[in-house]
N, C-alpha and C positions, 0 to 999 in steps of 0.2 A: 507415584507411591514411593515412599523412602523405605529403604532397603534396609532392617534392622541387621544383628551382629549376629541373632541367631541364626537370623535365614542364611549368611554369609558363610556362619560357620557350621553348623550342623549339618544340615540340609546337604552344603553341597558335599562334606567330608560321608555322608551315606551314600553320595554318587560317585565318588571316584574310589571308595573302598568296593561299591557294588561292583561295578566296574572291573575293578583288578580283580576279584573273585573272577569274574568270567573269564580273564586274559591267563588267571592260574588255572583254572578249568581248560583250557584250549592248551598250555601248557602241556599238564597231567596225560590229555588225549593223543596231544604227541607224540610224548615218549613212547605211549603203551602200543600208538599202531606202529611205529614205527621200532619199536623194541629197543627202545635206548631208558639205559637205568636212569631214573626221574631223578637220583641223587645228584649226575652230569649237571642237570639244567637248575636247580634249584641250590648247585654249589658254583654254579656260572659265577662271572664277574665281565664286566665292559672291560677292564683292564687291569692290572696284578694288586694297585694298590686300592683299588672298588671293593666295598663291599659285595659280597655273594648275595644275588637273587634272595635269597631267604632274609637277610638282614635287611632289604630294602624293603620287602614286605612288611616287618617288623615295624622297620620304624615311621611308615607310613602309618601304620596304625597307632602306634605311642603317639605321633607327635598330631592325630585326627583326637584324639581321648585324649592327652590331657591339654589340647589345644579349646576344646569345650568343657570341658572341667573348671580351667584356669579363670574363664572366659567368666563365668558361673560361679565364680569366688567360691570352687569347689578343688580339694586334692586329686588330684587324677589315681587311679589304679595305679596297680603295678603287675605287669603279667611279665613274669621268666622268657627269655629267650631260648626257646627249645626245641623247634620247631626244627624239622628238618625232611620232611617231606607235604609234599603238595595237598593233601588232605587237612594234615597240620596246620599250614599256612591260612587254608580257608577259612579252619575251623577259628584261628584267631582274628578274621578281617571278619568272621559271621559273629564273635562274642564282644568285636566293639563295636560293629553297627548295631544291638543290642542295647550296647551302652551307652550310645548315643541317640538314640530314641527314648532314654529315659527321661531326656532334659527337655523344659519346656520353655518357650519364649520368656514367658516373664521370670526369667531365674536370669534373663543376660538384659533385665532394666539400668542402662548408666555403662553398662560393659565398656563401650567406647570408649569411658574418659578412667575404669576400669585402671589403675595398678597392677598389674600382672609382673611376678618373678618367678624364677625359677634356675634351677642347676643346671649347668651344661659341662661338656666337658674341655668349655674355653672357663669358666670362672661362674658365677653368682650374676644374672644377665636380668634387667628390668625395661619394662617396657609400658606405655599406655596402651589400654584395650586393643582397640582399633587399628594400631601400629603394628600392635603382636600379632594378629588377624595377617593383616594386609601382609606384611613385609617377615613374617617367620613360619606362622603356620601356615598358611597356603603354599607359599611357593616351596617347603618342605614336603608336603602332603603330595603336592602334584610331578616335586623331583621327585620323590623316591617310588610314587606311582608307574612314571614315565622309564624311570632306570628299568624296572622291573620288566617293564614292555619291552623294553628298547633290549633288555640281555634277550628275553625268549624270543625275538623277531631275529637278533640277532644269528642264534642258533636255530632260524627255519619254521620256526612257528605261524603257524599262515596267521597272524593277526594283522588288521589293518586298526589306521587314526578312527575307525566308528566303533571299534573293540573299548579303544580309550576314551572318548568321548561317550559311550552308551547312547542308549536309544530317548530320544525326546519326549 
C-alpha cells in the first residue's frame, strides 16, 4: 500500500503532538510533587543559546499546523506565543490537534509534486510538497518534540523513549 502525504503528515503530527502532551503532563506532576516552581522547567533550555522549553513546544505545534495547512494549499493560522505555563502549553498542542483533524485526505490530492512557500527567518524559502514533508516538517516537528523531552528528562523528569514514541 502507498503511503499518501496526508497519512505522512497529519496523522503522524497528532502522534507526536499527543505524545508531548503526556511528556508536559509528566512534566507539570513533577514540579507539583516535588514542589519546584513549574515556571523553572518550562523556562529551562539544553543550553544558554536554546530556546526554553516553552518555545519548543510552540514551535512544534506551528511548524505540525502550518506544515498541514501548507500541504493543503491552505494559510496556516496563526496563534500568539503566550504561553508560559504547563496547562498553557497543552492547551495549545490540544487546539492544533483540533486543527489538524479538520483536514481530510483528499484536500492533500498532488501535495507531493505540491509548490509550498513560506517565510522563515533565514529569507522567503520554497520547496516541492514531499520535500517540505520529508526534509522540514518532520524533522522540525520531531526536533523541537525531542528538545522538549530531552530539557524535562534532563531536569529529572522520570520520562523514558516509550513517553516519546507513545503507545501502539
Amino acid at each position: 500500500m502507498k503511503m499518501s502525504v496526508y497519512q505522512a503528515a497529519v496523522p503522524a503530527s497528532i502522534r507526536s503532538l499527543t505524545n508531548l502532551i503526556g511528556i508536559l503532563e509528566k512534566g507539570a506532576a513533577h514540579c507539583e510533587a516535588r514542589k519546584i516552581d513549574p515556571a523553572v522547567l518550562v523556562g529551562a533550555r539544553l543550553f544558554p543559546d536554546m530556546f526554553p522549553l516553552s518555545r519548543q513546544v510552540q514551535i512544534a505545534a506551528d511548524i505540525a499546523k502550518a506544515g498541514a495547512a501548507r500541504l493543503a494549499g491552505q494559510e496556516p493560522p496563526s496563534y500568539e506565543d503566550t504561553e508560559t505555563t504547563f496547562p498553557q502549553l497543552i492547551e495549545r498542542l490540544r487546539k492544533t490537534i483540533t486543527y489538524l483533524q479538520g483536514f481530510r485526505e483528499e484536500q492533500y490530492a498532488g501535495a507531493e509534486d505540491r509548490a509550498v512557500s513560506w517565510k522563515s527567518r533565514f529569507g522567503e524559502r520554497q520547496m516541492q510538497g514531499l520535500q517540505y514533508l520529508q526534509n522540514f516538517v518532520q524533522p522540525n516537528v520531531y526536533f523541537h518534540s525531542a528538545t522538549t523531552y530531552n530539557i524535562l528528562r534532563h531536569n529529572g523528569v522520570e520520562i523514558g523513549k516509550q513517553d516519546f514514541l507513545g503507545a501502539d
